[in-house]
matplotlib code that plots the C-alpha trace (Angstrom):
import matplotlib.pyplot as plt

x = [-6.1, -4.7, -3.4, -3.6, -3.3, -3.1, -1.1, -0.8, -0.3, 1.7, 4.8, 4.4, 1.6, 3.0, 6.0, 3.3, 1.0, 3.4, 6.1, 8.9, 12.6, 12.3, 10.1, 9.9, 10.6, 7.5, 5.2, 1.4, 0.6, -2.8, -2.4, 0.1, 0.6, 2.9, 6.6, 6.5, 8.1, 6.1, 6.6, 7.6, 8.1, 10.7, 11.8, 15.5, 15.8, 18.9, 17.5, 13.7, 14.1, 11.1, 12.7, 11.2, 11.9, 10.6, 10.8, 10.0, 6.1, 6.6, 8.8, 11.6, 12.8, 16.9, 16.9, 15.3, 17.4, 16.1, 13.8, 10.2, 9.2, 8.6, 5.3, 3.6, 4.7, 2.7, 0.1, 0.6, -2.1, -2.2, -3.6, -0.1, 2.7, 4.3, 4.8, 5.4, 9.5, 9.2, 7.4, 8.2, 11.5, 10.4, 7.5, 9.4, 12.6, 11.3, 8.2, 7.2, 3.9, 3.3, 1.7, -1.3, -4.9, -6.6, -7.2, -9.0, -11.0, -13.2, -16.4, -17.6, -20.1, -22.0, -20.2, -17.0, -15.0, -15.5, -12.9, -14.1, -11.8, -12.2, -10.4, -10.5, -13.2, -12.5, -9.6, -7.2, -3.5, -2.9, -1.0, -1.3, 0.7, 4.1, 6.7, 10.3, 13.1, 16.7, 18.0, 21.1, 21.8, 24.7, 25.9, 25.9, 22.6, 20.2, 16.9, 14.7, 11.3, 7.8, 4.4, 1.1, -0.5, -4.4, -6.9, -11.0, -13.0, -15.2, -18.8, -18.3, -15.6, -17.3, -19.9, -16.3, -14.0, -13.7, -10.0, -8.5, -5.5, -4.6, -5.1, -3.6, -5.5, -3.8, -3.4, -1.6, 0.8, 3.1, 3.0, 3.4, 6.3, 8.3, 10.6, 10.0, 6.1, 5.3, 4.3, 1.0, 0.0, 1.2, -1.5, -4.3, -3.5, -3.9, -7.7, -10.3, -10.6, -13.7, -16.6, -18.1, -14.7, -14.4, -16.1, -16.4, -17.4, -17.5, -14.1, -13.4, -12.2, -9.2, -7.3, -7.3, -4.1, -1.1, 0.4, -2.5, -1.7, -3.9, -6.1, -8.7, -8.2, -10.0, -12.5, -16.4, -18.2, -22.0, -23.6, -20.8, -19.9, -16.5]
y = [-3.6, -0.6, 2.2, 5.6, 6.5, 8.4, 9.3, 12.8, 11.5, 13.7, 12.5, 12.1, 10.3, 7.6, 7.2, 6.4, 4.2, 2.1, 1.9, 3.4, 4.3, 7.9, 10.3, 10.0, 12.6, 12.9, 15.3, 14.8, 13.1, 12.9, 11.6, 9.1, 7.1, 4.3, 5.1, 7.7, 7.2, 5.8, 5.2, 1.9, -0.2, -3.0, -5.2, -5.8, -9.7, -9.1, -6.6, -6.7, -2.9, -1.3, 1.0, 3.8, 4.1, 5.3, 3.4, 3.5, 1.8, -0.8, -3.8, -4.1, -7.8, -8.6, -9.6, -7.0, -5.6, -1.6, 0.2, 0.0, -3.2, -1.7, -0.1, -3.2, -4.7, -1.7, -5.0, -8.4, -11.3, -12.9, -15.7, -16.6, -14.5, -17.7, -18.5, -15.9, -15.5, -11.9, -12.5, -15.2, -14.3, -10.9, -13.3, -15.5, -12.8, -9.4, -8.6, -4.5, -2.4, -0.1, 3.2, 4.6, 6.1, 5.5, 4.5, 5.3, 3.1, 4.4, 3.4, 3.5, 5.9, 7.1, 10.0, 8.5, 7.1, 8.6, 7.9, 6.9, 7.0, 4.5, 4.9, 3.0, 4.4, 7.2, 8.0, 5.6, 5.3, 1.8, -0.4, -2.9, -6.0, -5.3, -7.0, -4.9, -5.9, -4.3, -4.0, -3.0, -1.1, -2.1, 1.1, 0.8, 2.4, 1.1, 0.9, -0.3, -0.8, -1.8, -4.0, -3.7, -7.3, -7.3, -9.9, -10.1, -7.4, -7.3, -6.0, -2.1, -2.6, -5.5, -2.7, -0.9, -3.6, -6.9, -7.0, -4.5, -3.9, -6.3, -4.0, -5.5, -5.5, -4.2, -7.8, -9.4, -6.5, -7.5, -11.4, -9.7, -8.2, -11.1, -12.9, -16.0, -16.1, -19.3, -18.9, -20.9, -18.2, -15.8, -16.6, -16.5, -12.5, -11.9, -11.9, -8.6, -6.4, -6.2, -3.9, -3.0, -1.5, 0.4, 3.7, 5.3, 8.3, 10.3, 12.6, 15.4, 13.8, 16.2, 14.0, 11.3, 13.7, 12.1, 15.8, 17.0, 16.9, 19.1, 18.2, 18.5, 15.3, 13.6, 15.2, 14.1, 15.7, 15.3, 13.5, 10.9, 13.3, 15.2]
z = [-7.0, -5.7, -7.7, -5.9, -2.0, 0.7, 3.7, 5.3, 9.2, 11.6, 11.8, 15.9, 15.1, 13.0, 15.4, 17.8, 16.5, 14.5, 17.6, 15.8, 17.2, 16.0, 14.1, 10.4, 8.1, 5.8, 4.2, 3.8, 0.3, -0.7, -4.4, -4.7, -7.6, -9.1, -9.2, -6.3, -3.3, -0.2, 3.3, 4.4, 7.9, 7.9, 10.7, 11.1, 11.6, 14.0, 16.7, 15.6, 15.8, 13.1, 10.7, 8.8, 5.2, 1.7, -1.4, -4.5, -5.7, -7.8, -7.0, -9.1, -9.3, -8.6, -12.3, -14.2, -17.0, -16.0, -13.7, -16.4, -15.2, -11.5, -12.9, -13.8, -10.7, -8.2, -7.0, -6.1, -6.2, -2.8, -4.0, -6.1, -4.6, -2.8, -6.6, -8.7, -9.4, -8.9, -5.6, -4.0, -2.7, -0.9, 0.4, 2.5, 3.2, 2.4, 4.3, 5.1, 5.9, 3.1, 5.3, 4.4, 5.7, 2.5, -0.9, -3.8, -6.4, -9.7, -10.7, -14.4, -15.1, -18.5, -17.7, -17.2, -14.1, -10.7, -8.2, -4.5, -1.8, 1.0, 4.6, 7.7, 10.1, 12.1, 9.5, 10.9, 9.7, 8.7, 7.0, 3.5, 3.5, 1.4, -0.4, -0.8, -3.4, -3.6, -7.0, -8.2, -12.3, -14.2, -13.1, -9.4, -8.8, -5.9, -5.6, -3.1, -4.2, -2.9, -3.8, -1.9, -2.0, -2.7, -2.0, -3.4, -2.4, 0.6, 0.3, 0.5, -2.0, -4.6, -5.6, -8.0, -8.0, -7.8, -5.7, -2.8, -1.3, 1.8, 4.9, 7.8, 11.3, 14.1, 15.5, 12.6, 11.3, 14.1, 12.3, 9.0, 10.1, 12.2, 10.0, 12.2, 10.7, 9.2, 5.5, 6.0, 8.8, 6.4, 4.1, 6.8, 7.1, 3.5, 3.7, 2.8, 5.9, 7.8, 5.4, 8.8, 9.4, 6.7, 4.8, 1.5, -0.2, -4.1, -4.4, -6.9, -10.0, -9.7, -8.3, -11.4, -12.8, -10.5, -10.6, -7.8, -4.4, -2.0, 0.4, -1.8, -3.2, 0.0, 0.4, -0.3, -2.9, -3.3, -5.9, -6.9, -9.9, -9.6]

ax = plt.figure().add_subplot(projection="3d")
ax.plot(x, y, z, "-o")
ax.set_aspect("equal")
plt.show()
């Protein structure tokens, strides 16, 4: 699963690398956690222009009677989101990258749990496969809302859990993307990203309160104990 990250780019920089029109306004988050707001990429279908936007994590289906049932919706199984009524719509219509450049995970100890925090190498920005979901209150309220899609674990990750997020390779976030994608070769992108790839390392467990947000966060600690 995935139920904290990270993602304190420039702003210059993620115009960049993700080929947007302009320059996002964002400020570095290095804790976030479920109900926050986080920054997304859409497509439009008309001009295929990539648009910038944060929303709300935890997908909120069109029918749900209030906002609560957003938080239990953070993750969804890759495995069964072609099925699942609160998935499967956003599947097929609703595709986005959720941005990020990196995660974190716990591992049980005797002396409790002690977070990890994994990152592409080199501290690479990337992306994790997302579904997005307008809803609307009784009152007129809208909210757009966000799910990051996980898959098994690969080896670095199967050592602390058995599922991680879907991080999408810079060849297939363009497929992700395109509303044209078949949903069969939708499914072949929604696999564990490459463990050679990949690197993790013991943080301060400061960062398991949701309320911090420093640098800190990130950074490795020695030992494995926080």
């Amino acid at each position: 699963m995935c139920g904290r990250f990270s993602f304190y780019q420039a702003p210059e920089t993620v115009a960049e690398l993700f080929k947007l029109a302009g320059i996002p306004q964002i400020k570095p988050r290095y804790n976030i956690a479920p109900t926050q707001s986080v920054p997304t990429v859409l497509q439009q279908e008309e001009t295929e222009e990539r648009q910038f936007q944060m929303m709300r994590w935890g997908l909120i289906p069109v029918w749900a009677k209030d906002v609560k049932m957003g938080a239990k919706l953070i993750n969804a199984r890759s495995e069964t989101v072609a099925e699942k009524p609160s998935f499967r719509s956003p599947f097929r219509r609703r595709r986005c990258w959720i941005l990020a450049d990196g995660f974190y995970e716990w591992e049980t100890t005797d002396s409790g749990k002690q977070p990890f925090y994994f990152q592409v190498k080199e501290g690479q920005p990337f992306a994790f496969a997302g579904l997005w979901e307008r809803w609307q209150s009784p009152d007129g309220e809208v909210i757009e809302s966000c799910t990051i899609l996980t898959t098994e674990a690969n080896e670095l990750m199967s050592r602390i859990h058995v599922r991680m997020p879907v991080i999408l390779s810079p060849t297939s976030r363009d497929r992700w993307l395109d509303p044209a994608t078949p949903l069969d070769e939708l499914h072949s992108l929604l696999t564990p990203y490459d463990s050679q790839e990949m690197i993790s390392y013991p943080v301060s467990r400061m960062m398991n309160t949701p309320k911090t947000d420093s640098p800190d966060c990130v950074q490795p600690i020695a030992g494995g104990e926080g």
